[in-house]
N, C-alpha and C positions, 0 to 999 in steps of 0.2 A: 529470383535473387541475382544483383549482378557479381560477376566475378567481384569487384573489390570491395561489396560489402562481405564475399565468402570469407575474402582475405582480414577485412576488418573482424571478424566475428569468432576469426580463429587463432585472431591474435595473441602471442605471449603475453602482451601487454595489455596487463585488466585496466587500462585508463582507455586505451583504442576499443575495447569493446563497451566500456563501462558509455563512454561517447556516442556509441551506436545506440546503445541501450536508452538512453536520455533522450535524444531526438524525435521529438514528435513528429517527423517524418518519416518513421522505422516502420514499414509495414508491420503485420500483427504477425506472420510466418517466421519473421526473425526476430521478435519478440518471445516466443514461445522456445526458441534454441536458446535463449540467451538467458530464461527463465530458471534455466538449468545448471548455468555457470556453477562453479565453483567457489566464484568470488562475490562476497555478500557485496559490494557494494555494487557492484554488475546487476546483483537479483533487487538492489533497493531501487535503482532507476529503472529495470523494469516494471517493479512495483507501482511503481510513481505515475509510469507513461500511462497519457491516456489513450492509444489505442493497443491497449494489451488486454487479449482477450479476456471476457468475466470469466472465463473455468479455467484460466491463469493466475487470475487475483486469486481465485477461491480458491488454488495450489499452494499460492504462496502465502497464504493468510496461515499459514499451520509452521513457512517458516522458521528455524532453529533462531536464526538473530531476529534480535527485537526490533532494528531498525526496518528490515520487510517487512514483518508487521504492522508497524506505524506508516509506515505508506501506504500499505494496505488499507488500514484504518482512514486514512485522508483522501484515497480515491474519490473521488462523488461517481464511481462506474462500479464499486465493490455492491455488490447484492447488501439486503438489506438482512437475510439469514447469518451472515458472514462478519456484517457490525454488530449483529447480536452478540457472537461468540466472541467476539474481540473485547468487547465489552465489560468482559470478565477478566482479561487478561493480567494475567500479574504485574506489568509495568505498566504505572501509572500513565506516561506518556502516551502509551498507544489508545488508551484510557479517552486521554483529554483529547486524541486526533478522533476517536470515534464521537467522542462529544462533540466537537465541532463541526463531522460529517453533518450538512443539510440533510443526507438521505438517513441517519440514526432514524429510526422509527421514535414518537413522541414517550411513547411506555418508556422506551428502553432508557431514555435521558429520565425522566422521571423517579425511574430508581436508581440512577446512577446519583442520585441528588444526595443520595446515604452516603456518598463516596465519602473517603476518607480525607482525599487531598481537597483543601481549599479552593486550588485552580480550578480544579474538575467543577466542583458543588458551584462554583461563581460563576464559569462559564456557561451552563447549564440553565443556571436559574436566569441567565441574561438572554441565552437562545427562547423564552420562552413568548419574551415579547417581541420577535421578530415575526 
């Protein structure tokens, strides 16, 4: 790690690390320090990135905010044990991101079709002819 990503990553300012955090250039070493933040929107763009380790998503899929989650849930790198459980999730949004995940296993959309919300049940029933 070069000195001024240490300096970006230990910044006061959660929009300077939140920046490191988003870049798809962040190796996965400083993804995994930044996993930890403090500031949820720091952990939802690590959430998001795709080179952040699978047994970082699978940390972050348990989450206190719901918006880690629903990144979580939108990965296409999130394990497919991990859309399971999201699956169930109380907020309907993170819901409809695992519904949309290509990697949802077929079961798992299939009884999500019970869902309650509209968007969910239509998106679902349209993934089926892709």
């Amino acid at each position: 790690m070069t000195t001024a990503t240490e300096l970006k990553i230990t910044s006061k300012d959660s929009n300077v690390r939140r920046s490191v955090a988003e870049d798809i250039d962040t190796p996965a070493d400083v993804l995994v320090k930044l996993s930890t933040d403090k500031s949820c929107y720091v952990r939802q763009e690590v959430a998001e990135n795709l080179n952040t380790p699978v047994d970082v998503l699978v940390k972050l899929s348990t989450d206190k905010d719901n918006r880690v989650r629903w990144n979580i849930a939108d990965n296409p790198n999130t394990p497919e044990d991990v859309l399971v459980k999201l699956s169930t999730d109380d907020d309907w949004r993170i819901k409809y991101a695992v519904a949309i995940n290509p990697h949802t296993p077929i079961d798992v959309r299939g009884r999500m079709t019970n869902d309650l919300k509209k968007t969910i049940r239509m998106h679902i029933i349209l993934s089926f002819d892709e």
